[in-house]
LUMVO-543010 format. One record per residue (C-alpha): residue number from 1; x, y, z. Coordinates in Angstrom, 3 decimals. Layout:
REM LUMVO-543010
> nuza  u  v  w
> NUM  X  Y  Z
...
//
This chain:
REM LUMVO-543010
> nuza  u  v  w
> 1  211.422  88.230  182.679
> 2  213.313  85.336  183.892
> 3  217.283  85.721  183.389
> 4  219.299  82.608  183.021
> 5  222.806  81.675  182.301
> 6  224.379  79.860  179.397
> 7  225.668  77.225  181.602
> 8  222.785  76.482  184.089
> 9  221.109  73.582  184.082
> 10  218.077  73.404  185.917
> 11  214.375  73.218  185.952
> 12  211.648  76.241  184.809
> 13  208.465  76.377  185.071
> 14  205.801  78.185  182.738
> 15  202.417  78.202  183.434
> 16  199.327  78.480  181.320
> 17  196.015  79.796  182.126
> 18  193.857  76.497  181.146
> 19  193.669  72.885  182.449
> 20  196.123  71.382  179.588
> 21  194.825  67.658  179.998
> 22  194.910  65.726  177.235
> 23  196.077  68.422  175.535
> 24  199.153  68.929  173.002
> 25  201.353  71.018  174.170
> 26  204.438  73.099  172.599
> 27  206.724  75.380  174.580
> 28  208.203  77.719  172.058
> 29  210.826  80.483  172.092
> 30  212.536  82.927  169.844
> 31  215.237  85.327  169.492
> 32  215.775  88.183  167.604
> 33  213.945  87.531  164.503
> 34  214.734  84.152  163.876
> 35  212.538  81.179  163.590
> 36  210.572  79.670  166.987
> 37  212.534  76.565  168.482
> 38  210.672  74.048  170.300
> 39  212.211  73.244  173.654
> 40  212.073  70.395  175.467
> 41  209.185  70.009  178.422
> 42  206.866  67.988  180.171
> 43  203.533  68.475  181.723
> 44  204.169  68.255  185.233
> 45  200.828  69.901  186.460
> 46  197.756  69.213  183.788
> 47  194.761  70.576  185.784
> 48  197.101  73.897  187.007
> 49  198.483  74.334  183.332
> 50  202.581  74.148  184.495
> 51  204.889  72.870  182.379
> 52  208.231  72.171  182.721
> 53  211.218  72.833  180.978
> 54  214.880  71.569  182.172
> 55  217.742  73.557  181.199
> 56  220.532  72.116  179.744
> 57  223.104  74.592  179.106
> 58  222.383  75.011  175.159
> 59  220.717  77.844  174.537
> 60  222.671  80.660  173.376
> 61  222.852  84.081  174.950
> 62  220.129  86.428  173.843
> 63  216.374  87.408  174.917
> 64  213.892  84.925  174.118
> 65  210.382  85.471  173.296
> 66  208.379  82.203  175.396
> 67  204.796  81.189  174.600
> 68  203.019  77.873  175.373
> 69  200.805  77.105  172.270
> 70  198.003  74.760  173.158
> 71  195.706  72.167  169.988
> 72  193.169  71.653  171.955
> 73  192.085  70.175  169.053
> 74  192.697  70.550  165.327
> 75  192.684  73.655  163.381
> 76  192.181  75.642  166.742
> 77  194.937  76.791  167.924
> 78  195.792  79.207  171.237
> 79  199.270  80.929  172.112
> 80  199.821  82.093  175.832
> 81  199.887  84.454  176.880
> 82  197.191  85.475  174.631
> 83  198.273  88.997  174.290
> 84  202.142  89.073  174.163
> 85  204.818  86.775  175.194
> 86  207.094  86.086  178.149
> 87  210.546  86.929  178.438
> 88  213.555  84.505  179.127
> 89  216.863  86.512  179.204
> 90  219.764  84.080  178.698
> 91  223.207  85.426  179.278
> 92  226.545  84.342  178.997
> 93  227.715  81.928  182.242
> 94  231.422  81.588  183.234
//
């Protein structure tokens, strides 16, 4: 789980288990029932899968459920982790 504060503002990185060239890419989180956001990211690292998201100081305090979902072409469809979700823990900064 990676823990964050409401005010920071820097760069994360989440990583998927596939070469993501040429690939769409979402980075998706949710909290607490409600509906999936999209955040904001960029493909820094195709062939290693990393993809980075910059924190910006707007996402509100709660745990987040994180998955990168991948179109490697349309209908398919894969969410990763596969088999659950990551954790981002954002809580209130000062």
């Amino acid at each position: 789980m990676l823990t964050v504060k409401t005010t920071d503002r820097y760069a994360t990185t989440w990583t998927a288990s596939m070469d993501l060239t040429g690939l769409s890419v979402e980075l998706r989180a949710a909290r607490g029932g409600e509906e999936h956001r999209v955040l904001p990211h960029v493909v820094t690292d195709a062939v290693n899968g990393i993809v980075t998201h910059v924190l910006e100081g707007t996402l509100p305090a709660g745990i987040y459920l994180v998955e990168l979902v991948v179109n490697p072409g349309l209908p398919s469809q894969v969410s990763i982790p596969t088999d659950s979700f990551e954790q981002l823990r954002v809580i209130e900064g000062v």
